[in-house]
C-alpha positions in Angstrom: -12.9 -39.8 23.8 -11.8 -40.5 27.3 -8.3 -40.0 27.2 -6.4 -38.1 30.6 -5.2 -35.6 28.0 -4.4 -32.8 30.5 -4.4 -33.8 34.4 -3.7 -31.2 37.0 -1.8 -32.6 40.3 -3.0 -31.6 43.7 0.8 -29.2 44.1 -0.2 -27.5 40.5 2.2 -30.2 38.3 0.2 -30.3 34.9 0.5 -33.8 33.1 -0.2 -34.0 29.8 -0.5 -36.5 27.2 -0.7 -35.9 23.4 -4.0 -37.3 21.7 -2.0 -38.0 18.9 1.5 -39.1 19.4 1.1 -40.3 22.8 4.4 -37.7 24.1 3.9 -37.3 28.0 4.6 -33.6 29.2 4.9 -32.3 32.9 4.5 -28.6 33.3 6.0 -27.8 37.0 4.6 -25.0 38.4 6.6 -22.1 39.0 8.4 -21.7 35.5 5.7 -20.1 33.8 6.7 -16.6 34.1 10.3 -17.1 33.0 11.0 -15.1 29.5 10.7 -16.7 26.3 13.8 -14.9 24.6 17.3 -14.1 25.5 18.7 -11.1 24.8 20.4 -10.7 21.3 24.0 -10.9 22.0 26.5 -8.6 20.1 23.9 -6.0 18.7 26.0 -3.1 16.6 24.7 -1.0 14.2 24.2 -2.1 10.9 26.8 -0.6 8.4 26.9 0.5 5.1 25.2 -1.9 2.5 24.2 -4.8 5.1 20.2 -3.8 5.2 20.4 -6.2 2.0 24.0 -7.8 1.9 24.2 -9.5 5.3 24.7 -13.4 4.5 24.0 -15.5 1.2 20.1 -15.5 1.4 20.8 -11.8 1.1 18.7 -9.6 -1.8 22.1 -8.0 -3.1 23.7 -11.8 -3.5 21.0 -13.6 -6.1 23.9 -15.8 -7.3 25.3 -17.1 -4.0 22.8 -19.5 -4.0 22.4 -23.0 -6.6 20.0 -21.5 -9.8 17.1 -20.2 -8.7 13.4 -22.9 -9.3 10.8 -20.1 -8.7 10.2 -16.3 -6.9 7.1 -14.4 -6.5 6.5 -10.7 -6.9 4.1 -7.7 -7.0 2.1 -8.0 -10.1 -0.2 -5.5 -11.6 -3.6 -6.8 -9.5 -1.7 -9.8 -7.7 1.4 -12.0 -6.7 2.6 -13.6 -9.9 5.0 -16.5 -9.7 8.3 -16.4 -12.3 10.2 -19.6 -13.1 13.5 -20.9 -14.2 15.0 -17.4 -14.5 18.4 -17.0 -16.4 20.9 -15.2 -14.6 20.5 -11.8 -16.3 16.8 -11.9 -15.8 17.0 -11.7 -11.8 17.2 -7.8 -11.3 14.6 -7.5 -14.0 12.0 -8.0 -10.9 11.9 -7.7 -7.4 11.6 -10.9 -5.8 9.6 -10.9 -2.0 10.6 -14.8 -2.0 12.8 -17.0 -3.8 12.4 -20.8 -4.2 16.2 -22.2 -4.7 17.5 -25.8 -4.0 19.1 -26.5 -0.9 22.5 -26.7 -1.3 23.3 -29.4 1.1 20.3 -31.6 0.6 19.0 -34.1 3.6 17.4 -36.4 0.3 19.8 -36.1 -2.5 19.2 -36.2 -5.9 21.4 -39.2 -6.3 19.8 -41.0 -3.3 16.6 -41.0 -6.1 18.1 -41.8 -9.3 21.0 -44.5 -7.5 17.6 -46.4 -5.3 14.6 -45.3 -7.4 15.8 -45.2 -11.0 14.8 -41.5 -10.8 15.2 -39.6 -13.7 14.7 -36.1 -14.4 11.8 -35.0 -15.9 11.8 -33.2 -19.5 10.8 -30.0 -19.2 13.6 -30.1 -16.0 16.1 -31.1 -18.6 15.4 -28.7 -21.1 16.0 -26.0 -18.7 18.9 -27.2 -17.1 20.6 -27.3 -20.7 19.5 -24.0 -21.3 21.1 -22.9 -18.0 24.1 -24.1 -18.9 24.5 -22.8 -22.0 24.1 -19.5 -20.9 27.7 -18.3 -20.2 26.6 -16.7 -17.0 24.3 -20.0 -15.9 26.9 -22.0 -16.6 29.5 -20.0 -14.6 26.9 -19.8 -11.8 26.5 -23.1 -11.6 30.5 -24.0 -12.0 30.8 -21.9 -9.0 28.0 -23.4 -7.0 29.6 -27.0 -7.2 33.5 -25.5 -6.2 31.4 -24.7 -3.3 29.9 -27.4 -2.4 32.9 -29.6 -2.7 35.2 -27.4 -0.9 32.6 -27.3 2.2 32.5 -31.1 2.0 35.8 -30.9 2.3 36.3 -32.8 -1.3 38.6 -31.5 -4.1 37.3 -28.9 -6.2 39.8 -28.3 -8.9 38.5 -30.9 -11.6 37.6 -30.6 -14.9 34.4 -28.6 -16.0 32.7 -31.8 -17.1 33.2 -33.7 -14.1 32.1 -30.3 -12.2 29.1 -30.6 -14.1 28.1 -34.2 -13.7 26.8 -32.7 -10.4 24.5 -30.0 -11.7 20.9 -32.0 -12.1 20.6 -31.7 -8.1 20.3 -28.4 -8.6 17.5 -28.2 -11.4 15.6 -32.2 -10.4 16.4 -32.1 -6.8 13.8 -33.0 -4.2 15.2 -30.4 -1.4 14.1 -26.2 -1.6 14.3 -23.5 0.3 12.2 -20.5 0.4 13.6 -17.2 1.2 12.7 -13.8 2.5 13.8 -11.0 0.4 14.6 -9.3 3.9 17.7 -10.6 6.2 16.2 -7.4 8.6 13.5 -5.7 9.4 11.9 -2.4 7.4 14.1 0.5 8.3 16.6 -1.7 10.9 19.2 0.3 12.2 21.4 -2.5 13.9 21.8 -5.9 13.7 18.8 -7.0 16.6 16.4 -6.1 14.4 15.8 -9.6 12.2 13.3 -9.6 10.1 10.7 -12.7 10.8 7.6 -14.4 9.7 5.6 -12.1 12.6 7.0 -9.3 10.6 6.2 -9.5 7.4 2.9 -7.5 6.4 -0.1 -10.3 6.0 -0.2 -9.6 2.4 3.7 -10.4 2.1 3.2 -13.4 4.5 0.6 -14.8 2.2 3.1 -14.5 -0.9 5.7 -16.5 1.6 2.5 -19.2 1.6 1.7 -19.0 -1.7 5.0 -19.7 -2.9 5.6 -22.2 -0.4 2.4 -24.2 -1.7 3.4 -24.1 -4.8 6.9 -25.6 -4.5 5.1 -28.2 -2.3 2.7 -29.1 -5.1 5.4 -28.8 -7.6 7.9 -31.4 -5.9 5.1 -34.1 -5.8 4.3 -33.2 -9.8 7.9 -33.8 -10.1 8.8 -37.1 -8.7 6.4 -39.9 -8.6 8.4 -42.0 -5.9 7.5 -39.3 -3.5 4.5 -40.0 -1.1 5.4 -37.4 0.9 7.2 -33.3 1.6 8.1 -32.7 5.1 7.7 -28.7 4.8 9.1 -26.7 8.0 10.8 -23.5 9.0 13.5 -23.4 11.7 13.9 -19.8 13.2 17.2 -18.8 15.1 20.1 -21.0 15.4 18.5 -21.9 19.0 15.9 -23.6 16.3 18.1 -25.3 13.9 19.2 -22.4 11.4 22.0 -22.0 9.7 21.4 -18.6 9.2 19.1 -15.6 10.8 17.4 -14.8 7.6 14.0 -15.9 7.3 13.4 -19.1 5.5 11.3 -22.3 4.9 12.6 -25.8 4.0 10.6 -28.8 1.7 11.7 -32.0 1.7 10.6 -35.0 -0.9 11.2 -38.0 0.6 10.3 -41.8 0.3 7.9 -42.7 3.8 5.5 -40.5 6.1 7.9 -41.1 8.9 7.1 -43.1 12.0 4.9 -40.9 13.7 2.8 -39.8 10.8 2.2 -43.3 10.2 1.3 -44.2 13.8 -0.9 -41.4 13.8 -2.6 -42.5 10.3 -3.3 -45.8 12.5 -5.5 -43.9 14.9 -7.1 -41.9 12.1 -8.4 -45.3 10.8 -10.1 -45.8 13.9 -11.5 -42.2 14.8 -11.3 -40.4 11.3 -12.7 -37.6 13.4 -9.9 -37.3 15.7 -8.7 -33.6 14.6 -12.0 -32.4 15.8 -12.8 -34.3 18.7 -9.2 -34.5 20.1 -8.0 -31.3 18.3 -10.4 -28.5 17.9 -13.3 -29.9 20.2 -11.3 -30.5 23.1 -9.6 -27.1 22.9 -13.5 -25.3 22.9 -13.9 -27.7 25.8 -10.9 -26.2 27.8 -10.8 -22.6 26.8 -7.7 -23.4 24.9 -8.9 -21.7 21.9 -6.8 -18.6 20.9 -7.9 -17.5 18.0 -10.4 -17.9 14.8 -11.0 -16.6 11.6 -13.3 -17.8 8.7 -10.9 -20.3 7.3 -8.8 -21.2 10.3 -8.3 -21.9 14.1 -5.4 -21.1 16.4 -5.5 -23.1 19.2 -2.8 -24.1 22.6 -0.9 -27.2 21.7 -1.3 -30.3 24.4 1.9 -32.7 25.3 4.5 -31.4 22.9 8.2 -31.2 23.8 8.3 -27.5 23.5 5.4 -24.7 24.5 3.6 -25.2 20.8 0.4 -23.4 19.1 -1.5 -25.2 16.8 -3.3 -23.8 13.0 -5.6 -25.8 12.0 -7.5 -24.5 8.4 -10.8 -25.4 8.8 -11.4 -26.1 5.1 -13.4 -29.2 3.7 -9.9 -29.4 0.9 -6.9 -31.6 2.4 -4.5 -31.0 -0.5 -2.9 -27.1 0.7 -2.4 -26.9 -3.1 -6.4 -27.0 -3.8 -7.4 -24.3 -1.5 -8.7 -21.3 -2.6 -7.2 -18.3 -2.9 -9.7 -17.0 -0.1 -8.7 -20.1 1.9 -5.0 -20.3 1.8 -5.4 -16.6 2.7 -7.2 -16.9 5.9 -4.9 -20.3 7.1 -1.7 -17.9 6.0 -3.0 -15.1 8.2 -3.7 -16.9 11.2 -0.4 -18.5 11.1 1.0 -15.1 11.1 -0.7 -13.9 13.8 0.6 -16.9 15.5 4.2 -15.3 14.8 3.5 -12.2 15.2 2.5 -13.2 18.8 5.1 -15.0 19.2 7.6 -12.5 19.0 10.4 -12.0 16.9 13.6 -13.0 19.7 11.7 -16.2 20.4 13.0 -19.1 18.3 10.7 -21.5 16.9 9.7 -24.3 15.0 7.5 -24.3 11.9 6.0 -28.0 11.5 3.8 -28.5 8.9 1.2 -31.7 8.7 -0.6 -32.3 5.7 -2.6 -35.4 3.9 0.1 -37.6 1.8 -0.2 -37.9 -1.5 -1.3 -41.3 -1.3 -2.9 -41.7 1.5 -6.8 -42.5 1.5 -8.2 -40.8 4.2 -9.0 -37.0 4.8 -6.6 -35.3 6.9 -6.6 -31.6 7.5 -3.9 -29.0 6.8 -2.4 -27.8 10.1 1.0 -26.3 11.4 2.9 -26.9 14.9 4.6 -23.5 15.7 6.5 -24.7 18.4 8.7 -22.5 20.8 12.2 -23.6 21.6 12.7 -22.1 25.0 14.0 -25.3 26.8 17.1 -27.7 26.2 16.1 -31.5 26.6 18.1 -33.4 28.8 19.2 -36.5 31.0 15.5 -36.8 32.8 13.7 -36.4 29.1 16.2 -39.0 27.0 15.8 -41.4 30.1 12.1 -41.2 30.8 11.0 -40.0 27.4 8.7 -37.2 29.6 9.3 -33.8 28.5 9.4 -31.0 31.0 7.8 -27.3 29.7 7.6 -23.9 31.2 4.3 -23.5 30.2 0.7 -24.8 30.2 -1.1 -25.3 27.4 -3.1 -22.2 29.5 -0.5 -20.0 29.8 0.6 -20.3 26.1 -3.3 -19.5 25.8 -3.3 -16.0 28.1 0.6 -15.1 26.5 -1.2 -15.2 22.9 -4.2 -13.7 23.5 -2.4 -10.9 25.3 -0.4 -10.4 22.1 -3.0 -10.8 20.0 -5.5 -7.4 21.5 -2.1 -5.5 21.4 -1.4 -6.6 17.7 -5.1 -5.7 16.3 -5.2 -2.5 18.2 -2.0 -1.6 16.5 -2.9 -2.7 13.0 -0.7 -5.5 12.3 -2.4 -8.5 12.3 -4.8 -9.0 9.3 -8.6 -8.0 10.0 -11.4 -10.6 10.7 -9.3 -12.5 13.3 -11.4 -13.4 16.3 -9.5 -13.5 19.7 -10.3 -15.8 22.4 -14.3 -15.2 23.9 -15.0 -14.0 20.5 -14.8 -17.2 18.8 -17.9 -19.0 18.3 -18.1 -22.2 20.6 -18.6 -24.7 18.0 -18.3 -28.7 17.6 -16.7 -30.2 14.7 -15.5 -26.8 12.8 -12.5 -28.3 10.8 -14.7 -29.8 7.5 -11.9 -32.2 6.4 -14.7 -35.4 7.9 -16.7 -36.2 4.8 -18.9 -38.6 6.8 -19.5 -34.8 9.1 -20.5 -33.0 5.7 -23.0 -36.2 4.7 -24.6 -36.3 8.0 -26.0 -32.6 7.7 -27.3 -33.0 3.9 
């Protein structure tokens, strides 16, 4: 490759231009000191009952949200995954996360039975007629719709059946969120202390990926007009969330989007590019934060906002094929990543994975991307994005973290920090043609 991916200007200005989206970044020197987070505003002590009744994603509220899909919890040797509980099941367990439909989808369920034909699937069915007749379920659900009419700002006192007639978006809809049993911390004592992906333990965050795969696999299964689910987490209304509780969003929808196709273009012609561009060049540039046997942390390059990069490094595309061992080590690296981060910064969870349909290997990665800036007049106008941080100094912030974290326990073990990662070419074994070449 001979691409002027990072070019560094005679006063300090670092240019930067993404490999694979083409997104020019200037880093101005100067900035790259200035704190990531803001202090939490209003902090009071956390009264009676709110450790677990805060907002709707809330443990103590199970019904505030449309019928439950899916939850995971502490089994006897293992995290077992429960489906299509009844009401009156729910405090039977002790659910870490919860899979529920969003209740204001972004892809409605009518946008694929009205365009697509779309109808739900049997077993779907089935369920949503048991749900609804069970008096509870079908109160719950009753409820659920008055809701989300009144919010629209649509009339809600109509007739049961006509209530009704909007019920299969919540048990065939293409639109889920995953929520944290937590709204804070273990042991909070007032209101600053949120609980976040960083965290979790790394045996809680890998239920949170576990169940997350599994909805992700599940919504393809589902609906055969899908090609592709956008999966992403917004943390902090400075990110995009409607609430502080922790959370992750999947999306079925009809195309790959603009720039995953454009991107998919330049794979044609370099189907190498994650390692060469990706990994390679990060080795190349001590950009490297992190490694562990199944994944690689590395200092993102021309993105809007200061981002980190997880690649896993696993010959499987599909996130829903890894092994156990492997999902484990890409869900632990990604929490280190948050856990580094820090808890008051708000963030971006973007995750990038091989479409359903799509012919060509493409690995698993995730864009943990900090929002610490607001874009404005120069970036609409010149479409170059100004950050407060080198790719370098996102590298020396982490690795910082990172030492403190390990020393203190609370990153997962096996986690290789910056010199101790082996310089390596090609490490992400998604290239088929890499793997032939060595047999």
């Amino acid at each position: 490759m001979t691409l002027p991916v990072l070019t560094t200007m005679a006063d300090g200005t670092i240019k930067q231009i993404n490999p694979f989206s083409g997104t020019e970044v200037w880093m101005v020197p100067g900035r790259g000191n200035r704190p990531l987070m803001s202090p939490p505003r209003d902090v009071r002590p956390l009264g009676p009952g709110e450790l677990t009744d805060t907002c709707n994603f809330c443990q103590s509220r199970p019904l505030a949200t449309p019928p439950e899909k899916s939850r995971i919890v502490k089994g006897g040797t293992g995290w077992d995954i429960q489906r299509d509980l009844l009401p009156d099941q729910l405090g039977a367990s002790v659910a870490e996360f919860r899979r529920v439909p969003n209740l204001f989808e972004i892809v409605s369920y009518d946008y694929w039975s009205k365009n697509y034909g779309y109808e739900m699937p049997s077993a779907r069915r089935r369920h949503m007629e048991r749900y609804l007749g069970d008096p509870a379920g079908r109160a719950h659900v009753l409820d659920i719709v008055r809701t989300r009419l009144r919010a629209s700002g649509l009339d809600a006192s109509r007739d049961d059946a006509s209530l009704l007639a909007h019920a299969p978006a919540y048990f065939a809809g293409g639109h889920d969120v995953i929520i944290a049993r937590r709204h804070f911390s273990e042991g909070a004592s007032d209101t600053s202390q949120l609980a976040s992906s960083g965290t979790l333990t790394p045996e809680e965050h890998y239920a949170y990926i576990a169940l997350t795969i599994d909805a992700m696999r599940d919504l393809y299964d589902l609906n055969r007009y899908v090609p592709y689910v956008a999966v992403f987490q917004n943390w902090l209304s400075a990110a995009g969330a409607s609430f502080d509780h922790l959370h992750k969003q999947l999306v079925a929808i009809d195309e790959r989007g603009v720039q995953s196709d454009t991107e998919i273009a330049t794979l044609r012609r370099n189907p190498n590019m994650y390692n060469e561009w990706g990994v390679n060049y990060a080795f190349y540039n001590n950009l490297v934060i992190a490694e562990n046997d199944h994944a690689i942390l590395i200092a993102g390059i021309g993105h809007r906002y200061p981002t980190v990069s997880i690649y896993s490094t696993s010959a499987t595309c599909e996130p829903w094929k890894l092994s156990e061992e492997e999902a484990r080590g890409f869900s632990d690296l990604l929490h280190a990543a948050h856990a580094a981060t820090g808890a008051g910064v708000a963030s971006n969870e973007e995750w990038h994975h091989k479409p359903i349909d799509l012919d060509m290997p493409m690995p698993l990665r995730v864009n943990l991307k900090w929002r610490v800036s607001t874009l404005a007049g120069f970036e609409g106008g010149t479409k170059i994005y100004v950050n407060t941080l080198s790719p370098h100094d996102i590298r020396d912030r982490m690795v910082a973290s990172l030492y403190q974290l390990r020393e203190a326990g609370a990153i997962a073990p096996g986690i290789r920090i910056a010199t101790e990662c082996r310089p390596a070419r090609n490490v992400l074994r998604y290239n088929p043609w890499l793997r032939a070449s060595e047999t």
